[in-house]
N, C-alpha and C positions, 0 to 999 in steps of 0.2 A: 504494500500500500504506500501510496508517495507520504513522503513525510508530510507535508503541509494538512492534508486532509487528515489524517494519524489525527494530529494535532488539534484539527475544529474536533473532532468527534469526541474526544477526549475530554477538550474543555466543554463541551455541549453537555457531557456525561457529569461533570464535574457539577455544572449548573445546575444542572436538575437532582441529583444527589442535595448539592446546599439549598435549595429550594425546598425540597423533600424536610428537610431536619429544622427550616425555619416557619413551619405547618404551624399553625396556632392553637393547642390543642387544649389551651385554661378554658374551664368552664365558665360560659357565658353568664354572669349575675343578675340580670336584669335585659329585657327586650325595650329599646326605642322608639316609639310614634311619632308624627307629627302632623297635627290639624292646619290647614290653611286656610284664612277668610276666603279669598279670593285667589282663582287659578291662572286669572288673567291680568296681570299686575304693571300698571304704566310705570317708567322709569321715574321716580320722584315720588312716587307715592305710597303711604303706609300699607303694610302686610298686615295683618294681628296672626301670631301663630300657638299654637297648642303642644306644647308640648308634655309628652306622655311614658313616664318609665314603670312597667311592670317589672318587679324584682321576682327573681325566683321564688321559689317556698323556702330552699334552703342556702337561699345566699348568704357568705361570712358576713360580717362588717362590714363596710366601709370606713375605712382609718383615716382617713385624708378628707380635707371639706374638696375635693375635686371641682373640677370647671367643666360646665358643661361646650367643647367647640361646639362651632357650626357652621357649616362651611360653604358659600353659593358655588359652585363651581357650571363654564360655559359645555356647550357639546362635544368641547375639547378633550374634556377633562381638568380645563386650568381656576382654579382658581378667582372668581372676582371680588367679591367680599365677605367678609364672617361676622359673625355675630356671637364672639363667644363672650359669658356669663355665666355667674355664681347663681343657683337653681336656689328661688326663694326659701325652701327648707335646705336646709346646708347636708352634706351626701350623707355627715357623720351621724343623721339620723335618721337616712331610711333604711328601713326595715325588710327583714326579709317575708314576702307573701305581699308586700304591701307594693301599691301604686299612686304613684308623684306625677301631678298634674299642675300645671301652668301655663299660662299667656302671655306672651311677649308680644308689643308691636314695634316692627321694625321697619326702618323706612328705606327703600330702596336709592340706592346712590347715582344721583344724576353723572349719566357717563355713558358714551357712545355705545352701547351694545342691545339688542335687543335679539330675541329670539327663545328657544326652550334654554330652562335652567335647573338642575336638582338640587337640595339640599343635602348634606350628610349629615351626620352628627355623632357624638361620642362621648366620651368621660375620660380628663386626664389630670396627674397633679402640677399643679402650678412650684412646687417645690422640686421635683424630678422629671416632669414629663413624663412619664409612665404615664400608658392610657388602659383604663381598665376592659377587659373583654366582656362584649356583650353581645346581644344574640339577631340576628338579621340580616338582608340583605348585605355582606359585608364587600366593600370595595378596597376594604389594605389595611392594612395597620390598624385596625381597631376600628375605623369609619365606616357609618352604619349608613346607608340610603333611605332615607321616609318619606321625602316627597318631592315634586317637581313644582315647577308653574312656566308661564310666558311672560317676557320679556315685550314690553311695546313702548313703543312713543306714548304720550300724553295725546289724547286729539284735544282736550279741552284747558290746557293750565292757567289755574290763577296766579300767577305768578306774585310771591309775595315781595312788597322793594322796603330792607331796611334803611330809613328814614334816617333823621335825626335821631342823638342819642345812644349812636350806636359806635365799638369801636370796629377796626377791619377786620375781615375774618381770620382764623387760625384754624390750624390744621394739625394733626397728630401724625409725626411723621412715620408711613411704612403703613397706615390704617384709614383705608377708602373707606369715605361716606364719614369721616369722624371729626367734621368742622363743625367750631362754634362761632358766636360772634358774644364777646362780652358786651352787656351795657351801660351807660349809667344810670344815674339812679332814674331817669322816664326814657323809655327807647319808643320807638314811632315807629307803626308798620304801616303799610300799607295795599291794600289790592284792589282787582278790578270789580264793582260792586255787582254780584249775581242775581240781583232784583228777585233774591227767594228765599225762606227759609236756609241757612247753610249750618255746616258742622266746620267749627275754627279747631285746629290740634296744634297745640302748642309743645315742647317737649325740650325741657332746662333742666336745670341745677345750679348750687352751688357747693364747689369742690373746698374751698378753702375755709380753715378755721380761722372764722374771723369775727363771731358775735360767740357769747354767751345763749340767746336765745334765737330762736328762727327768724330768720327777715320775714318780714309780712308781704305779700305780693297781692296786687290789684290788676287784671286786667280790663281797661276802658274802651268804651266808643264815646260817640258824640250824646249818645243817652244814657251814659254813667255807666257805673260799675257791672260790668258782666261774669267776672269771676272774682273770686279774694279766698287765699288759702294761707297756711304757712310753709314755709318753703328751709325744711332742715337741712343740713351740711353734710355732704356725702348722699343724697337720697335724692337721686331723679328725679321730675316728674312728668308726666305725659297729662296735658287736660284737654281736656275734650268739653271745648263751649259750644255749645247749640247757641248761633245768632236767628233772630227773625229779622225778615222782611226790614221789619219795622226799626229794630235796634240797628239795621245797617243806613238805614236814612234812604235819600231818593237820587243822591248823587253820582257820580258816574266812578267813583271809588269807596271805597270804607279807608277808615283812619282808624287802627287798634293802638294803643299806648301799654306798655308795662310797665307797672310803677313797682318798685321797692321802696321800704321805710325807711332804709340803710344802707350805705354805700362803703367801702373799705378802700384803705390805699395799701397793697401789698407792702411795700418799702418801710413800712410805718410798723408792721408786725414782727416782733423778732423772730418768734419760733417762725415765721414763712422763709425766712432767710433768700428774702428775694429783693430787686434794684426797682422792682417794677410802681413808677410813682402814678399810675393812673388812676381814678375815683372808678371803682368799680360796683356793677350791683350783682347781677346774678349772669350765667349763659345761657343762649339759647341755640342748641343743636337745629330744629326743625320748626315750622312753620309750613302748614298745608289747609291748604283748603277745599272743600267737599261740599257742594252745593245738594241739598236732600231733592230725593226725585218725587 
């Protein structure tokens, strides 16, 4: 036999040998689901998804608070954006027999790409990266398949324009779809007014320690107060304002205002150990809007 061929055959045999002994053969802990609002998803706009882990009867522990990934990947195979998070009950206490169910809504990241898209999803530790084995369609490493959707243009967008009040966007660098825009303490929205009942989603935080007590948060129109919450440190929030007709007035845009009570200058807080001298109030990730049919 010529050498050269000798040689693929051998490495070909070698591969499938290491292939062979890298089989994954831990028993699966738990099986993954995933529910989707909607199947046909315009680029910029909110998902809500469900997410669903039945645990075995006789699964160990879990020793680790693990992170739930989650992975959009194109027809490729590659990768376009994740949505990985810490699963409202923390992992160190689900139970075995038992089933952990949750809602996430996530907003799709405006970027050229449209077409079919799947989800994966898994459990891994943020300390080691060890990803736990679990049971389902599996595509590699521990990533579990549960759902698909489409990828489309917007045919209708209200495009929201931060106004006054606002500073330039930021970005997390290496994490699509993960800008914010800080503002001060009143930021100014605005969009094109849908002359109909609509659904405003607003979706902030504030990250830094910098009050004793929650900022208080107001969202306005020109007919006053349409939301007011308290807005804690470290703790998202996604609100979901139902405007009418009425509260958006009869002009050819609406003006929304976010007011905070309280404003901070990073530079001013020691423990922030930060240069940054701007009057800041709370961020805002997303802004969408959804006209009711």
């Amino acid at each position: 036999m010529h050498p050269i061929r000798l040689f693929l055959l051998l490495f070909l045999a070698g591969s499938l040998v290491d292939c062979a002994e890298k089989k994954d053969d831990a028993k699966p802990v738990a099986t993954p689901s995933l529910t989707l609002s909607r199947t046909d998803v315009a680029v910029g706009s909110p998902i809500d998804m469900t997410y669903r882990f039945a645990m075995t009867a006789d699964a160990p522990p879990l020793t680790d608070d693990y992170t739930v990934f989650v992975h959009i990947l194109d027809t490729d195979g590659e990768q376009l954006w994740g949505d990985d998070h810490l699963p409202p009950t923390p992992t160190r206490q689900w139970k075995a027999g038992s089933t952990i169910e949750y809602t996430r809504t996530m907003f799709v990241p405006k970027f050229p790409y449209v077409g079919d898209a799947r989800v994966e999803v898994g459990l891994y530790s943020p300390k080691t990266g060890e990803r736990v084995p679990l049971a389902g369609e599996t595509t590699g490493h521990r990533a579990i398949r549960v759902a698909s959707f489409t990828l489309r243009l917007a045919a209708d967008t209200y495009y929201v324009v931060f106004k006054s009040g606002w500073y330039d966007a930021e970005t997390s660098e290496g994490m699509v779809g993960s800008g914010w825009q800080w503002s001060k303490k009143e930021g100014a929205l605005s969009f094109r007014n849908p002359k109909r009942d609509t659904l405003l989603m607003i979706q902030l935080d504030q990250p830094a320690m910098a009050f004793q007590e929650p900022q208080q948060v107001e969202i306005r129109t020109g007919q006053g107060v349409v939301d007011a919450f308290p807005l804690s440190i470290g703790r998202p929030e996604l609100r979901r304002i139902s405007l009418t007709a009425q509260q958006m007035g009869n002009g050819d845009t609406v003006d929304v205002t976010v007011v905070v009570d309280k404003t901070f200058v990073p530079a001013s807080i020691p423990q922030l150990k930060s240069s940054d001298a701007r009057e800041l109030g709370l961020r805002v990730f997303h802004v969408f809007v959804e006209p009711k049919q």
